[in-house]
C-alpha positions in Angstrom: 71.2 -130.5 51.3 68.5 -132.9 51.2 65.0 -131.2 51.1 63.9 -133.4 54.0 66.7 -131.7 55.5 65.6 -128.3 54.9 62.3 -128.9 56.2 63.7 -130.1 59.7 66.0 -127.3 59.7 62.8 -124.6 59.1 60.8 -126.7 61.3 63.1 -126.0 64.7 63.6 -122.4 63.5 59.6 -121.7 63.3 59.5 -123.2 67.0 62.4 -121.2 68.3 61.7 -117.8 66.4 57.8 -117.9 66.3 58.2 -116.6 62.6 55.5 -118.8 60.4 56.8 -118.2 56.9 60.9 -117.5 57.3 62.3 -116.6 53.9 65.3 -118.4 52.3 67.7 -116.3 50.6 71.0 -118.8 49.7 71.2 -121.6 47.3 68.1 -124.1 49.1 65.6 -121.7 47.3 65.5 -124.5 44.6 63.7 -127.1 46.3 61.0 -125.1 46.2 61.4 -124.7 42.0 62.3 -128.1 41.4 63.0 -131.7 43.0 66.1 -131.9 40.5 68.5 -129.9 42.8 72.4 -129.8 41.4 75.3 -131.3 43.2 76.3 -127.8 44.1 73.4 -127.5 46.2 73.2 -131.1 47.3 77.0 -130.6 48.7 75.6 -127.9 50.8 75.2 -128.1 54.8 73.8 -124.6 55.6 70.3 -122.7 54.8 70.5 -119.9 54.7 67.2 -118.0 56.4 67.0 -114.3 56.4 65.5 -112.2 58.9 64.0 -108.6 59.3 63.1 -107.0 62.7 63.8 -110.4 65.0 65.3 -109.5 68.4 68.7 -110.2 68.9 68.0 -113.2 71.5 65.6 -114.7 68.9 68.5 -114.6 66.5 70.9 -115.8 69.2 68.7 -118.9 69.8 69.0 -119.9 66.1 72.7 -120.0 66.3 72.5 -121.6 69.4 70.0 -124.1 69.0 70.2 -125.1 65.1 73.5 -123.3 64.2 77.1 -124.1 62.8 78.2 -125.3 66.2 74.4 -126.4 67.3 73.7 -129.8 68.6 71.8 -130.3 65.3 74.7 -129.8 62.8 76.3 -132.3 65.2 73.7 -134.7 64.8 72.4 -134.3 61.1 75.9 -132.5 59.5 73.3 -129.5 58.6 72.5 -126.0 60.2 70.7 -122.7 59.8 72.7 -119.6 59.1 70.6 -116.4 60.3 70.7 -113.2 58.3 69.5 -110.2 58.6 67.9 -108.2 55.8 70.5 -105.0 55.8 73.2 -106.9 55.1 71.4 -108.7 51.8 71.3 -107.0 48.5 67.9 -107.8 46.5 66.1 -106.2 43.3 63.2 -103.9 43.8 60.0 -106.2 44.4 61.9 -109.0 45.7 58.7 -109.3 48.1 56.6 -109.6 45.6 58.5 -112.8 43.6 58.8 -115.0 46.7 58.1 -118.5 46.3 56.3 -120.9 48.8 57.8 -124.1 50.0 56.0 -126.2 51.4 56.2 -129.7 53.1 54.7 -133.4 52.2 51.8 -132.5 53.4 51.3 -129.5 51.2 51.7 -127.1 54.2 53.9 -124.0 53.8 56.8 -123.9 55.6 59.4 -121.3 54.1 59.3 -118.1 51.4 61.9 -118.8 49.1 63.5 -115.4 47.3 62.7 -115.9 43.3 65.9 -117.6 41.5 66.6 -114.6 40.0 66.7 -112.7 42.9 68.6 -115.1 44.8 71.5 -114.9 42.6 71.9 -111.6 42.6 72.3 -112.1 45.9 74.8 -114.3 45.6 76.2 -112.7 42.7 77.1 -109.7 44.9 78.1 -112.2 47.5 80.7 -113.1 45.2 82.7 -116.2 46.1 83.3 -119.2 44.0 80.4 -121.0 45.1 77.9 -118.2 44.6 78.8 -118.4 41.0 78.6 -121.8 41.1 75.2 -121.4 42.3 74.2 -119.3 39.7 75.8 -120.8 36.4 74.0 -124.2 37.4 70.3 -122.3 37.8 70.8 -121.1 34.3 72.0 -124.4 33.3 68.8 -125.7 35.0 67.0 -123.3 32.5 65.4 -122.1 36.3 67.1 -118.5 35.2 67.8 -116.4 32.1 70.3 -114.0 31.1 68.2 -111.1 30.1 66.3 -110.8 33.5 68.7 -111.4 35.2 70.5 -108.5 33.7 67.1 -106.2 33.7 67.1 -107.1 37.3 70.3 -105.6 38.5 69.4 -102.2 36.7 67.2 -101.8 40.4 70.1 -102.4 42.7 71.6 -99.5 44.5 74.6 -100.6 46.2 77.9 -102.8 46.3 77.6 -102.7 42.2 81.1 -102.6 42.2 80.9 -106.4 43.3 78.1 -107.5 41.7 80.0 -106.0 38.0 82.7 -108.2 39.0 80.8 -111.1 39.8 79.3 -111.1 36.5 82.1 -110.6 34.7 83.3 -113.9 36.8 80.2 -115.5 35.8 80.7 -114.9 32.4 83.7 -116.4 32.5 82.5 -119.2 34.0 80.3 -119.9 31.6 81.9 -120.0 28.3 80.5 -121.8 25.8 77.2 -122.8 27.7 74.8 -120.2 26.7 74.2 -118.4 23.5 76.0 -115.2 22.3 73.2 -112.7 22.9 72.8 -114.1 26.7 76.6 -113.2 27.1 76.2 -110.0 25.3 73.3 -108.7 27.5 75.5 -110.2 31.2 78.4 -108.6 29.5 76.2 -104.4 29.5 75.1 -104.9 32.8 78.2 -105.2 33.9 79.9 -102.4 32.5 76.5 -100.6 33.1 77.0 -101.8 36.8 80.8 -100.6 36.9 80.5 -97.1 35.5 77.1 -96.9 37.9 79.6 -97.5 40.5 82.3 -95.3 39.3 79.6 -92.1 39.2 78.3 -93.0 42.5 81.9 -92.7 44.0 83.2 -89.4 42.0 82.8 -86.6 44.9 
């Protein structure tokens, strides 16, 4: 998605939800790293805009109003996609990494979760174009392997998914990253798998 895009998108959603800073949690988080976004997130149509306490007729009115089926998505071939915070998985101090985006006139308009924390996210997630997602932020250089691996030692559920995930990743990766940066995704998931196996043993 186009950043100008994004901005319209968080614009309506301030209006309808009264929330001054909403927080990104999907793939848009990179426009507010870097204005040399991947096709993956170019291809995009949705933002992905998490939220923690808003009434249910708040959250209504964004699906309504800017939504998949919204007279905007009609019009522009974008839309918002609420979330709410207990169904997202996020590292420890997740708060604390968010990064500001803000508009043309240097006014902010969004929290964006850190890269790093918005693919674990997705990683857990788990579909083909989460890991998509995620192997083109490290191929942007705006991740690395060995945070992103000390990061998932803080998670505390659905490791089960997120070991696969990086195994898929992995996979997906090949020959694009060094040795060592496979090495250290390839511990955290078995760390990740047998944390899950413990955690299920009655």
């Amino acid at each position: 998605m186009r950043r100008d895009f994004v901005i319209l998108l968080l614009e309506r959603v301030r209006e309808i939800t009264g929330v001054e800073r909403p927080v990104i949690v999907g793939s848009q988080v990179v426009h507010a790293l870097t204005s040399d976004v991947p096709p993956v997130i170019e291809r995009s149509r949705e933002v992905d805009i998490m939220f923690d306490g808003l009434a249910p007729a708040a959250l209504r009115a964004v699906g309504r109003e800017v939504g998949a089926l919204s007279p905007m998505a009609d019009e522009f071939g974008v839309y918002a996609d609420p979330v709410r915070r207990s169904v997202i998985s996020l590292p420890a101090g997740w708060e604390a990494r968010l990064v500001d985006l803000t508009d043309s006139n240097g006014d902010v308009v969004a929290a964006c979760l850190d890269p790093v924390d918005a693919s674990i996210a997705k990683l857990v997630a788990g579909r083909s174009k989460d890991i998509e997602f995620v192997t083109a932020l490290l191929e942007l250089g705006l991740v690395d392997c060995a945070t992103l691996a000390l990061r998932t030692e803080t998670l505390d559920r659905r490791l089960g998914s997120l070991a696969k995930a990086i195994d898929d990743l992995v996979a997906r990766l090949g020959e694009t990253v060094d040795d060592r940066s496979l090495t250290l995704l390839r511990d955290a998931a078995i760390q990740l798998s047998n944390r899950a196996s413990t955690e299920e043993t009655p």
